[in-house]
Backbone as CSV, one residue per row, in Angstrom:
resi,resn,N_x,N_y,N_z,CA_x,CA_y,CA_z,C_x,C_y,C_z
1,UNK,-0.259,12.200,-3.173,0.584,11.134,-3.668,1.012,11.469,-5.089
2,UNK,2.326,11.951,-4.952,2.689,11.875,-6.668,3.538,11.411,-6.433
3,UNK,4.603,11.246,-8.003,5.520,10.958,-8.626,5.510,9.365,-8.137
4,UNK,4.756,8.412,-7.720,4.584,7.118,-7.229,5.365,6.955,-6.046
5,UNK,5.579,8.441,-5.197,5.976,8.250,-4.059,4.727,8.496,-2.847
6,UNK,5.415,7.881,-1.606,4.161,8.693,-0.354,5.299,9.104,0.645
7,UNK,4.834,9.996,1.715,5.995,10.449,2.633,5.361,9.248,3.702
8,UNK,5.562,8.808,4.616,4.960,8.650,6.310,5.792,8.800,7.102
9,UNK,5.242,9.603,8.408,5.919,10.212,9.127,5.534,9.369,10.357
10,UNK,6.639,8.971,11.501,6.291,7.913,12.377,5.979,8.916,13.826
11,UNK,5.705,8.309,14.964,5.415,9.051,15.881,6.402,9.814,16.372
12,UNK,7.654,9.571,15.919,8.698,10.318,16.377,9.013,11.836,15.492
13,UNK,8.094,11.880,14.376,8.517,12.599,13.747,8.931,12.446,12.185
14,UNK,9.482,11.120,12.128,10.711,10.627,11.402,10.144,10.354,9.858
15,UNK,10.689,11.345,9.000,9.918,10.802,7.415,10.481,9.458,6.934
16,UNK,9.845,9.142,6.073,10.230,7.794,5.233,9.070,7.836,3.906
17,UNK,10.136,8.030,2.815,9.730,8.019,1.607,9.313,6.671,1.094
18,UNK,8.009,5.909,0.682,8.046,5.236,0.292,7.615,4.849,-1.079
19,UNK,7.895,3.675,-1.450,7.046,3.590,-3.074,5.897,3.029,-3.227
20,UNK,5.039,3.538,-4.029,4.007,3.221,-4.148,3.077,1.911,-5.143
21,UNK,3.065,0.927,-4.876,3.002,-0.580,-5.966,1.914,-0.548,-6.461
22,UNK,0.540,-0.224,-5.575,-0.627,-0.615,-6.223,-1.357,-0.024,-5.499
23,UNK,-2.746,0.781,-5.811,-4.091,1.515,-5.377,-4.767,0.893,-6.231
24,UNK,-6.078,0.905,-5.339,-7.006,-0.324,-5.587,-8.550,0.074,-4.932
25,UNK,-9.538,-0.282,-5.603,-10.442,-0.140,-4.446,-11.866,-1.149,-4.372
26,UNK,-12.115,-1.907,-3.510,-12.598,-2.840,-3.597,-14.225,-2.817,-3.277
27,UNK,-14.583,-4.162,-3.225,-17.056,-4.200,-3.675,-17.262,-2.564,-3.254
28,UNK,-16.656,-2.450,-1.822,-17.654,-1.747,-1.008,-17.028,-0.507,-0.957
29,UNK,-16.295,0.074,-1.231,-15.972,1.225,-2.118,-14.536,1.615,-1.097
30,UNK,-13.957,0.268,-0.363,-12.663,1.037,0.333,-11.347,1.136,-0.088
31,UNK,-10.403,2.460,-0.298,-9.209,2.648,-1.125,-8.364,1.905,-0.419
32,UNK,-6.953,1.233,-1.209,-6.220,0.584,-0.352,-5.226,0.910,-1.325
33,UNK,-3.714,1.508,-0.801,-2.655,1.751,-1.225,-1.116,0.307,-0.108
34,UNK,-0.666,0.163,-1.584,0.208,-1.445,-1.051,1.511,-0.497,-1.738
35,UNK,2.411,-0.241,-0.478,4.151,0.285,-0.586,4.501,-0.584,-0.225
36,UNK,6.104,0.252,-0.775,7.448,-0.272,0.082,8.378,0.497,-0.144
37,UNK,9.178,-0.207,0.817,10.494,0.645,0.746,11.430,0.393,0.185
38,UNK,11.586,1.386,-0.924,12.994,1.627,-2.261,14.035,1.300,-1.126
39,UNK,14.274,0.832,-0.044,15.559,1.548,0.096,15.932,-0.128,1.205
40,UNK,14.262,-0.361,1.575,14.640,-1.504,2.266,15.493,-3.230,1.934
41,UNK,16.010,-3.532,2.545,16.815,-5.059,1.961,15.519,-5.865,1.666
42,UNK,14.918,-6.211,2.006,13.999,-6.812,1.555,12.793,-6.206,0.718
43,UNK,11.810,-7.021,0.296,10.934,-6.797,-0.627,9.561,-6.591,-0.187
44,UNK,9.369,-6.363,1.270,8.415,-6.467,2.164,7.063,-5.370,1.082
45,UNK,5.845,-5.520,1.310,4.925,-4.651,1.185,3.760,-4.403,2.117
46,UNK,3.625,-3.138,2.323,3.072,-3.110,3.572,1.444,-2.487,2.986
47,UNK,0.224,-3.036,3.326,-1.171,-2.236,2.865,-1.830,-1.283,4.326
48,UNK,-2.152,-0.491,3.501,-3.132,0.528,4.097,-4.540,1.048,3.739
49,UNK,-5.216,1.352,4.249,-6.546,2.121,3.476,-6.213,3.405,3.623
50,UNK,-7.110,4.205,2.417,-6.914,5.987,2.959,-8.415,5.999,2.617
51,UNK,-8.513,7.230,3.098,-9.981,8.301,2.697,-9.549,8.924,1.431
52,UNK,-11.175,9.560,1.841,-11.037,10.973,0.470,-10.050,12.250,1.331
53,UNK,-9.717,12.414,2.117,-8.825,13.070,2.446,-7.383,12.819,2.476
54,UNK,-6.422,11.355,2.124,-5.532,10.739,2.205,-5.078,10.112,3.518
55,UNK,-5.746,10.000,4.813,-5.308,9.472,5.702,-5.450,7.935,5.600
56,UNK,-4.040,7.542,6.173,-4.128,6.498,5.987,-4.181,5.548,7.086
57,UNK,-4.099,4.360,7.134,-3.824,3.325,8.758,-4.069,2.317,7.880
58,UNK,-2.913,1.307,8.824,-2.810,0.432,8.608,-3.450,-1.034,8.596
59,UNK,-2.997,-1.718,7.368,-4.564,-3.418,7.760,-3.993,-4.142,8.407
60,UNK,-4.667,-4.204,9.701,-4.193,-5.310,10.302,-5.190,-6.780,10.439
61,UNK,-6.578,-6.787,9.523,-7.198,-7.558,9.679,-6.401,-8.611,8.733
62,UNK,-6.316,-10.050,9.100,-6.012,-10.868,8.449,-6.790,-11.115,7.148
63,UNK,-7.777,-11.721,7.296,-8.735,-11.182,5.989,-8.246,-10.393,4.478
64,UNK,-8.316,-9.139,5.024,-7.797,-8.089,4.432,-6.592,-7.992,4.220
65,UNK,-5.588,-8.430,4.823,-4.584,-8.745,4.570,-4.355,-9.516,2.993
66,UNK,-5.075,-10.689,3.393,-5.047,-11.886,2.555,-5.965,-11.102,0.939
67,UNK,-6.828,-11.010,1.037,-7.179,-10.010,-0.229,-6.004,-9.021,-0.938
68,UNK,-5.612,-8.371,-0.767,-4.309,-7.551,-1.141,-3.516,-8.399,-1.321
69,UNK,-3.052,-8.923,-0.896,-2.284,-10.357,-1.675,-2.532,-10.952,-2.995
70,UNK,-4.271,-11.070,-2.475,-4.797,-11.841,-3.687,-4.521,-10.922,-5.027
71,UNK,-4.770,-9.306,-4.690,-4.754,-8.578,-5.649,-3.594,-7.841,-6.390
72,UNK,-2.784,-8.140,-5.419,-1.157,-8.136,-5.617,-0.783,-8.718,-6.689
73,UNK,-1.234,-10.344,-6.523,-0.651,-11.312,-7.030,-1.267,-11.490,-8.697
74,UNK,-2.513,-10.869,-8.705,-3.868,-10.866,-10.000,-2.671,-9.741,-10.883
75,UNK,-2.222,-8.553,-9.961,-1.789,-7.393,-10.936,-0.513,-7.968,-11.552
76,UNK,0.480,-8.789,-10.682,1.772,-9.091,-11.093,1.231,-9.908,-12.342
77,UNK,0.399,-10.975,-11.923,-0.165,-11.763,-13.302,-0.260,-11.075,-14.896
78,UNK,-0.991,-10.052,-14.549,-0.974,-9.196,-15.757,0.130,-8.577,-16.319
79,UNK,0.813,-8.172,-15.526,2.359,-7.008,-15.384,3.208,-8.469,-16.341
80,UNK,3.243,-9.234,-16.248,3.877,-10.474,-16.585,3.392,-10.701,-18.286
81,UNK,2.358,-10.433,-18.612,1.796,-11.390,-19.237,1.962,-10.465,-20.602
């Protein structure tokens, strides 16, 4: 991950450059990277976890969901202030 970009490549093949908002890592020691897309109409952000190797997948636990939010919303607080 540099320049605050990431590539992901979909099952078809298909790259998509995205931007990178916030890495984070939470109690129990799991990394979580929150993009989006420079390019998309909307402002959507999508979270993932990676390893120490960079793989990533996606959160689909609600929960977890809702945390990244929370921490989303803590960083904008600051970014603001």
């Amino acid at each position: 991950m540099e320049d605050n970009t990431i590539i992901l490549v979909d099952d078809n093949g298909e790259e998509y450059t995205m931007e990178i908002v916030l890495t984070f890592e939470d109690e129990q020691g799991n990394n979580y990277v929150l993009i989006r897309d420079p390019k998309g109409e909307d402002e959507s952000i999508y979270a993932f976890t990676y390893d120490e190797d960079g793989n990533l997948e996606a959160v689909e636990d609600p929960e977890i969901l809702e945390m990244c939010e929370e921490v989303l919303a803590a960083f904008d607080e600051e970014v603001d202030e």
